[in-house]
C-alpha positions, 0 to 999 in steps of 0.5 A, spaced: 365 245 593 360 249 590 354 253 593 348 251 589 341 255 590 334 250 589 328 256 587 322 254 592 315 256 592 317 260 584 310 262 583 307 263 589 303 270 588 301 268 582 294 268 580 291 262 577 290 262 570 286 257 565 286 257 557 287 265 558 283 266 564 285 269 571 283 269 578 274 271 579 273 270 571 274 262 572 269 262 577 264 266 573 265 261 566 264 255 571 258 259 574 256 260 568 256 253 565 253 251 572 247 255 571 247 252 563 247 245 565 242 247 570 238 251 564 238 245 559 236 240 565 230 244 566 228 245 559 228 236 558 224 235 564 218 240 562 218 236 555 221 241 550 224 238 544 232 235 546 235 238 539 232 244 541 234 244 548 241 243 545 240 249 541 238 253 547 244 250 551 249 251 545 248 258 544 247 260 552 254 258 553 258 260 547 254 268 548 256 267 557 263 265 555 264 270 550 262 276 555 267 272 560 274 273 556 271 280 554 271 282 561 277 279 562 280 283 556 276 289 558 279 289 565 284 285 567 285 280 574 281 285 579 279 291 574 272 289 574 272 289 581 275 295 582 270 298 576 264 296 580 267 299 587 268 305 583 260 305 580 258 305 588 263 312 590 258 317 589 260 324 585 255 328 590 255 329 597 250 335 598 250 338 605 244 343 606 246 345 613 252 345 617 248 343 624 251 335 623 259 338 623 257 344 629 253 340 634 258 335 636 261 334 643 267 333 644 269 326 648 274 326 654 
């Protein structure tokens, strides 16, 4: 009898991928859609005309998902995170006396 091999757990480090977005990027368009609704809420309760706030919501959300999948395409899965540390990493550490690294006392 042959032996027959079952594949399990075929994606499982995959990352989660919506309509062309990976991983944080989906959380920053759901985010962004949230703040929008949130945005359009607002602008109905203080009165502002409803087509306008439709107008004002609209553009909102296309300009928000637009810059969502160009920084997914600008930096991939993790590479904005990792531009972001980068931008923290200072160029210069300026040492103006070696007084911190000559007075240490050795512990035993």
């Amino acid at each position: 009898m042959a032996r027959v091999n079952y594949p399990i757990n075929k994606g499982i480090n995959r990352s989660i991928v919506f309509r062309g977005l990976k991983g944080q990027y989906i959380w920053y368009a759901g985010g962004a859609m949230f703040v929008i609704m949130m945005l359009y809420g607002l602008l109905y309760l203080c009165g502002v005309n409803t087509y306008l706030c439709l107008l004002i919501a609209a553009l909102a959300a296309t300009t928000s998902i637009v810059t969502v999948y160009q920084l997914s395409a600008t930096f991939g899965e993790h590479g904005l995170t990792k531009a972001l540390a980068a931008r923290r990493i200072p160029r210069l550490v300026k040492a103006t006396s070696r007084r911190q690294f000559t007075n240490t006392k050795k512990s035993n």
